[in-house]
C-alpha positions in Angstrom: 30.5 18.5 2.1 32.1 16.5 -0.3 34.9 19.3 -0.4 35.4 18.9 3.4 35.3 14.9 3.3 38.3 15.0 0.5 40.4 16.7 2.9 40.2 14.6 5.7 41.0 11.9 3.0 43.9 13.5 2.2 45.0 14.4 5.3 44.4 10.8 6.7 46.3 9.4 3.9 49.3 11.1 3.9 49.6 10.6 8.0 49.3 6.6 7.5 52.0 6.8 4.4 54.2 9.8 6.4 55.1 10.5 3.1 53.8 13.0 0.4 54.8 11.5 -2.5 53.6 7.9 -1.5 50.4 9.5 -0.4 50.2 11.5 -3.8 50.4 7.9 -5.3 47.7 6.2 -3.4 45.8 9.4 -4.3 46.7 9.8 -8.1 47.7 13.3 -7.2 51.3 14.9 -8.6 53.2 15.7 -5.8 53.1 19.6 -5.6 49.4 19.4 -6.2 48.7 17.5 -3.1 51.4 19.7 -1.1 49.2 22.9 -2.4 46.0 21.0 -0.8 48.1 20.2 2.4 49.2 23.8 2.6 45.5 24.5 2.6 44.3 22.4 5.2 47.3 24.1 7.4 46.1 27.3 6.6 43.0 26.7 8.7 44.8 26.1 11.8 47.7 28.9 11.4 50.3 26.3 12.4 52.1 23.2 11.0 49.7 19.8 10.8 53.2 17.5 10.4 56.9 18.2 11.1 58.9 18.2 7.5 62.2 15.5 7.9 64.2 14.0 5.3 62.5 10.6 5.1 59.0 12.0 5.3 56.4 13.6 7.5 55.5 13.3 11.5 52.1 14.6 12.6 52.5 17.6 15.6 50.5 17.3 18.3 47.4 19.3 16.5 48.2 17.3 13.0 47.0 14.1 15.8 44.1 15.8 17.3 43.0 16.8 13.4 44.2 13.5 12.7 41.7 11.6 15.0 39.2 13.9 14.4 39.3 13.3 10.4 39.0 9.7 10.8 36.0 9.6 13.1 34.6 12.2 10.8 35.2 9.5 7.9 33.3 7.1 9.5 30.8 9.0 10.7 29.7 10.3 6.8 30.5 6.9 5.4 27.8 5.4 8.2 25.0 8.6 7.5 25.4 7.7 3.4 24.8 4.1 4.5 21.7 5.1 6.1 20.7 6.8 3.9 20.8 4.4 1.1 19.3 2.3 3.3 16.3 4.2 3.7 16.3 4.7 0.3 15.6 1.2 -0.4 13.3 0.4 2.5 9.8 1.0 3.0 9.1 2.5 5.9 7.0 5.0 7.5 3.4 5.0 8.8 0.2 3.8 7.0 -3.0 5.6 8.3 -5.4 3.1 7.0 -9.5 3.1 7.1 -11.7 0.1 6.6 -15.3 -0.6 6.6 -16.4 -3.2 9.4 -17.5 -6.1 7.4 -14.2 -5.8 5.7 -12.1 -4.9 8.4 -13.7 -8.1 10.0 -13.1 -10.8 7.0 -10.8 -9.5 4.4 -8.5 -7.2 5.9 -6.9 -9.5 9.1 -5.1 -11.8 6.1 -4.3 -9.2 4.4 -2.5 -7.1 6.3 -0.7 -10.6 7.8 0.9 -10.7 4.8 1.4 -7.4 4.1 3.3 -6.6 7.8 6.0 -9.8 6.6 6.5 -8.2 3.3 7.1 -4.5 5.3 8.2 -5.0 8.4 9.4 -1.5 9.2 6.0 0.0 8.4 3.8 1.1 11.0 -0.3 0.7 10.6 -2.7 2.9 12.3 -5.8 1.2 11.4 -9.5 3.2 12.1 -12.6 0.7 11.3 -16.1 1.3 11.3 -19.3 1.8 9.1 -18.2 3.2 5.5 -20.2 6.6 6.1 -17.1 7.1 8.8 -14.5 5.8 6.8 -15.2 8.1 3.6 -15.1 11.4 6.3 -12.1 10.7 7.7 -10.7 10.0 3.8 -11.9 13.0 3.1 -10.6 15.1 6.1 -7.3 13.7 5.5 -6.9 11.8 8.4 -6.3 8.6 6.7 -4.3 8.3 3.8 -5.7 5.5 2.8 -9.5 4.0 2.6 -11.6 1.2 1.6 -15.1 2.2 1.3 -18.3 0.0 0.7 -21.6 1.1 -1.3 -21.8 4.4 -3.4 -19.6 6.4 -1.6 -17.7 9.1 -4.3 -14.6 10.6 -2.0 -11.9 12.3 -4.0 -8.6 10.6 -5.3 -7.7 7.3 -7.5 -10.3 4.2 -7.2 -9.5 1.0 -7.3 -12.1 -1.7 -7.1 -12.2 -4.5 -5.0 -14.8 -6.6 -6.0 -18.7 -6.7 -6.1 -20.5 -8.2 -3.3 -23.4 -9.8 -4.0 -26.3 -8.9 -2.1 -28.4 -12.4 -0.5 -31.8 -12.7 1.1 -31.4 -14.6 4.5 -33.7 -16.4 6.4 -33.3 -19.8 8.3 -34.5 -22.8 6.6 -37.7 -23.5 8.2 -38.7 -20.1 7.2 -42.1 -19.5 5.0 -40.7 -17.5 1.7 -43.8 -17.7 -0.3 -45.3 -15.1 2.6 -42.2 -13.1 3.1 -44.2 -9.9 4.0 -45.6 -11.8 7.0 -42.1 -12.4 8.3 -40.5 -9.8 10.5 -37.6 -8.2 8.6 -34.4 -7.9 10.9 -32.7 -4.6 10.4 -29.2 -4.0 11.7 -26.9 -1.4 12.6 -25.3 -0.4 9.4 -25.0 2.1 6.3 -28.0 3.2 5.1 -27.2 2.2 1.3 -27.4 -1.0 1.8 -31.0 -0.6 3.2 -31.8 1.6 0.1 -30.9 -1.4 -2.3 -33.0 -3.6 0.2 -36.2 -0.9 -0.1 -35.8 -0.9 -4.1 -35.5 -4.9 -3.9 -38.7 -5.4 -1.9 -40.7 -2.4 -3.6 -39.9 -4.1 -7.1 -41.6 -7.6 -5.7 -43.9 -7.1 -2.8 -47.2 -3.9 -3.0 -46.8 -3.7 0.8 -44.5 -2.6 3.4 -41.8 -5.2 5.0 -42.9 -6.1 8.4 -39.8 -4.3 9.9 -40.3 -5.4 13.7 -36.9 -6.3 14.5 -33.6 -3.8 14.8 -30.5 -4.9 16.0 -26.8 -3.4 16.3 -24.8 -6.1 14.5 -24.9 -8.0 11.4 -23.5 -11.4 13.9 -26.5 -10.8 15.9 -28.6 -10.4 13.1 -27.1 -14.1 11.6 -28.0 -15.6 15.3 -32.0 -14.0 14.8 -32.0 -16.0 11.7 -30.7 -18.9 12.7 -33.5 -19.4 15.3 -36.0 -18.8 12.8 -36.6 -15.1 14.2 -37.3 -13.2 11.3 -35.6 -12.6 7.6 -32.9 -9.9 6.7 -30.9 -8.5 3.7 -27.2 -8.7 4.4 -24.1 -9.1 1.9 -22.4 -12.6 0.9 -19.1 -11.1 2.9 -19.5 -13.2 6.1 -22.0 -15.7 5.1 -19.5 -18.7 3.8 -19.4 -20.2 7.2 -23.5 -20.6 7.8 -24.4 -21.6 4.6 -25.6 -25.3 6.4 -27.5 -23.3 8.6 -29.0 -20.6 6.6 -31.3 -20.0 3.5 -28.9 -18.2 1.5 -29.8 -16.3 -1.7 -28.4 -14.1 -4.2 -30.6 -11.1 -5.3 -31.1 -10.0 -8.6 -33.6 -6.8 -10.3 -36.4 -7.4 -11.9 -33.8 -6.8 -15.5 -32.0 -9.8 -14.3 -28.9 -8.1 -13.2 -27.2 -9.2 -10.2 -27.4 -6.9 -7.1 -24.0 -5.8 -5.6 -22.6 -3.6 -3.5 -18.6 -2.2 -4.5 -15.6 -2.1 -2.6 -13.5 0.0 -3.1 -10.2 1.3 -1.7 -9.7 5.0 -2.2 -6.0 7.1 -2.1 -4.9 10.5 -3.1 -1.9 11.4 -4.9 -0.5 13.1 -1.9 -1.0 10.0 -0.4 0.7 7.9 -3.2 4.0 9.9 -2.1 4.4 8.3 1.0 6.3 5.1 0.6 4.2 2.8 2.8 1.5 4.0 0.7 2.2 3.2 -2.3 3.7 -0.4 -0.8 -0.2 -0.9 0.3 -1.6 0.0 -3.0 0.8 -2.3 -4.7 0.0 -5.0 -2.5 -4.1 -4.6 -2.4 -3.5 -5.0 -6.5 -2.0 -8.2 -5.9 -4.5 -9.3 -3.7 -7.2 -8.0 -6.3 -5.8 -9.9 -9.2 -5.1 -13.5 -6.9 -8.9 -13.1 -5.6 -10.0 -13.2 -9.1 -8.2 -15.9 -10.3 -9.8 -17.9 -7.2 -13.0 -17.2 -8.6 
């Protein structure tokens, strides 16, 4: 290619000098070497490219069809190599992304504002749902990217979040000293977090939880509450707002260590080879490391 490109070069150059030893000048070429090259490029066509004269060169009528043909072909590589530098340099491309529903629903809509501004040419096919979902679809390779709530283990490089502290939630008119007598409000949602809620109540209470009440959402669930319907287990993620509202209250064992459930975002390394990618990792560090110092 580059071979091919120095002989329209050539060729163009001495057709806008119409002289071989001007051209040969422009071109820091000796004169009989760039006449060898011309007699090359001739060669190709089995007839004269220019007409010899004593005061320099005239293009025939196939030297002007080559002629035009050379120059578009000139700007036609210079604009692919400017493209391609361009891509080069910009992030582009498509980011399959998977997030859990509580963070889909109160993390992720600021972060990905401000990650769209940053990439503009990247496109975001976003999947959300309960972490169970998320991690299968990670695994399967139908996401190259996802962030994954409780104990989930998927393949591929882990980089943590943060911790979200587990709370007990009841309204503020609600008995606590006779918690077992309250109806516990179970909602639609992975079943770790329920396991964590079992070990909690099984570490402070000899009897069962009353567990009357099940409902789909965790926003339903905050509503129950509210109206003094019952008690639940949910994490701090999405309580900020109804802290006036509700009794709010961070768990701990009976060893006096906090509970918490992880968030984690998970990618492979064939996944770290897409551009957008790797843009998204980059930028969830970021995030990481500003959240912390907020703290």
């Amino acid at each position: 290619m580059d071979n091919i490109r120095k002989d329209w070069e050539l060729f163009t150059t001495i057709a806008e000098e119409q002289n071989i030893t001007k051209a040969a000048h422009k071109l820091f070429l000796s004169q009989p070497a760039l006449s060898y090259k011309l007699n090359q490029i001739e060669k190709q066509f089995d007839e004269p490219l220019f007409i010899r004269t004593t005061k320099g060169v005239i293009l025939t009528e196939t030297g002007e069809l080559y002629y035009n043909y050379a120059k578009e072909m000139i700007r036609f590589n210079q604009e692919f190599h400017d493209k391609l530098d361009n891509k080069k340099s910009t992030i582009s491309g498509t980011l399959h992304l998977g997030a859990s529903s509580i963070f889909a629903d109160y993390e992720l809509p600021s972060i990905l504002e401000g990650f769209t501004k940053h990439y503009p040419n990247v496109k975001l096919a976003l999947e959300t749902g309960l972490s169970p979902r998320i991690a299968h679809l990670y695994s399967n390779n139908e996401i190259h990217v996802g962030i994954i709530r409780g104990n989930h283990q998927p393949a591929g490089e882990k980089i943590h979040i943060y911790d979200d502290p587990i709370c007990l939630v009841t309204s503020k008119y609600c008995d606590r000293t006779h918690l077992e007598q309250v109806p516990q409000i179970r909602y639609n949602t992975d079943a770790s977090l329920y396991s964590i809620a079992d070990d909690w109540w099984n570490e402070n209470y000899s009897i069962p939880p009353n567990q009357s009440i099940k409902i789909d959402t965790m926003a339903t669930t905050r509503r129950f509450i509210q109206k003094n319907l019952g008690w639940s287990i949910l994490p701090l993620t999405g309580l900020a707002s109804y802290a006036k509202d509700l009794y709010i209250e961070k768990l701990y064992w009976k060893n006096g260590q906090p509970i918490v459930r992880e968030t984690n975002l998970y990618v492979s390394p064939h996944g770290l080879e897409r551009k957008a990618v790797k843009a998204f990792v980059e930028y969830i560090k970021e995030y990481i490391t500003n959240r912390n110092a907020q703290i």
